[in-house]
C-alpha positions, -999 to 999 in steps of 0.1 A, spaced: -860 -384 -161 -862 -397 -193 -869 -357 -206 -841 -347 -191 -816 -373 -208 -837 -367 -243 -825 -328 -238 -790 -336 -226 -771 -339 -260 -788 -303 -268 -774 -294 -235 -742 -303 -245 -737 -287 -279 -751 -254 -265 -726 -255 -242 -698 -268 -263 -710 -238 -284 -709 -213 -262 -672 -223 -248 -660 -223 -280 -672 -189 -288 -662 -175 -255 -629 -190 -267 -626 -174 -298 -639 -144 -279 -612 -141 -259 -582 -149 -284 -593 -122 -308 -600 -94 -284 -567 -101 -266 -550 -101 -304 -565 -65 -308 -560 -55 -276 -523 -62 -278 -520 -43 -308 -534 -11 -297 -518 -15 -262 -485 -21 -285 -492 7 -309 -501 36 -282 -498 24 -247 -537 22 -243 -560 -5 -230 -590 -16 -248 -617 2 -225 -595 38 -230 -597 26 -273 -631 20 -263 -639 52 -256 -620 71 -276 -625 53 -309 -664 62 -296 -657 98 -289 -634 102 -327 -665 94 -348 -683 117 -335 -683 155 -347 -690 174 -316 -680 159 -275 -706 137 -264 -727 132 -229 -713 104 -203 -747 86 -213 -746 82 -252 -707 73 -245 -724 46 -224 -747 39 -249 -722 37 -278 -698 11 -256 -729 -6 -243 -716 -1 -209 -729 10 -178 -730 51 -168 -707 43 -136 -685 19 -159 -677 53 -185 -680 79 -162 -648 61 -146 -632 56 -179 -632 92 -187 -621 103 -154 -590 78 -160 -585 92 -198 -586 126 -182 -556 120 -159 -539 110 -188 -551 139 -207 -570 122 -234 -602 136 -231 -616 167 -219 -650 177 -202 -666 207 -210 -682 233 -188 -713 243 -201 -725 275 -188 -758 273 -164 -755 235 -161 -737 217 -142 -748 186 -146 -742 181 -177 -705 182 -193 -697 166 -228 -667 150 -229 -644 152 -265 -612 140 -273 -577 160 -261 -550 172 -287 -531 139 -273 -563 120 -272 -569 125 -311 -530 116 -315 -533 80 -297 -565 74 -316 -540 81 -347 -516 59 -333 -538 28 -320 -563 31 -352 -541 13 -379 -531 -14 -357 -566 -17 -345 -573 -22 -383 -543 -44 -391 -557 -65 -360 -598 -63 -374 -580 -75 -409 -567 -101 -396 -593 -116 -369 -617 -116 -401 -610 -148 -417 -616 -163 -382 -645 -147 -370 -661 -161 -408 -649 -196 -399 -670 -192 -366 -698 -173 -382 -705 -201 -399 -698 -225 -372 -728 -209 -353 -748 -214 -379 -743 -249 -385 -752 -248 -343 -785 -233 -349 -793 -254 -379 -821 -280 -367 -806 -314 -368 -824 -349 -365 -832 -362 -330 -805 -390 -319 -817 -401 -286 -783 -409 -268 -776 -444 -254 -798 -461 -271 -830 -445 -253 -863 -435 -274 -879 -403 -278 -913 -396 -262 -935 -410 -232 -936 -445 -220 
């Protein structure tokens, strides 16, 4: 018992840590989110995509797309399906296989990338300051700090 109350304050700032960061998280990618959705009517997993598929020179395979987002294939191959209702994206046909078809970015598709990118940017600029203030709060986390054994119990076996 008494190993378990010597680890609890560890416990404790671990997971003060990580709800913070999930916090921050949360408030930055809704900030950019909102601007892109603001700026060309897409979500994040369609900017996803096609900011993945714009720096790129040639259309890419379902699986480096899913590489890229470090997403799961099923996750992308339903995102492009979606982005190809709305006309964003395109998949090639490439003759004598049919498994495979690269997808690349639509005439509209490269215009909403246009659209979203310099709010996207706008929203990166301004999420930096924060995500410094919380680099370095992370780092003070991970910095090894003296042992305080909590109410007034002593470290090691009795």
């Amino acid at each position: 018992m008494l190993n378990h109350l010597n680890d609890y304050p560890s416990r404790l700032n671990t997971l003060r840590t990580w709800t913070n960061f999930h916090r921050l998280h949360q408030s930055i990618e809704g900030s950019i989110a909102s601007a892109v959705r603001a700026s060309a009517d897409l979500s994040m997993a369609e900017w996803e995509v096609l900011a993945a598929l714009a720096n790129r020179p040639q259309p890419l395979a379902i699986s480096e797309i899913a590489r890229l987002t470090g997403w799961e294939l099923s996750r992308v191959s339903r995102q492009v399906s979606r982005l190809q209702l709305r006309r964003l994206v395109e998949r090639l046909v490439v003759p004598g296989d049919q498994r495979y078809s690269p997808v690349g970015l639509s005439d509209l598709g490269s215009v909403a990338v246009e659209q979203a990118q310099p709010a996207w940017e706008q929203a990166i600029a301004e999420s930096s300051p924060v995500l410094s203030a919380a680099r370095r709060m992370l780092e003070r986390a991970d910095a090894p700090r003296p042992y305080s054994a909590p109410w007034g119990a002593t470290a090691g076996p009795h």
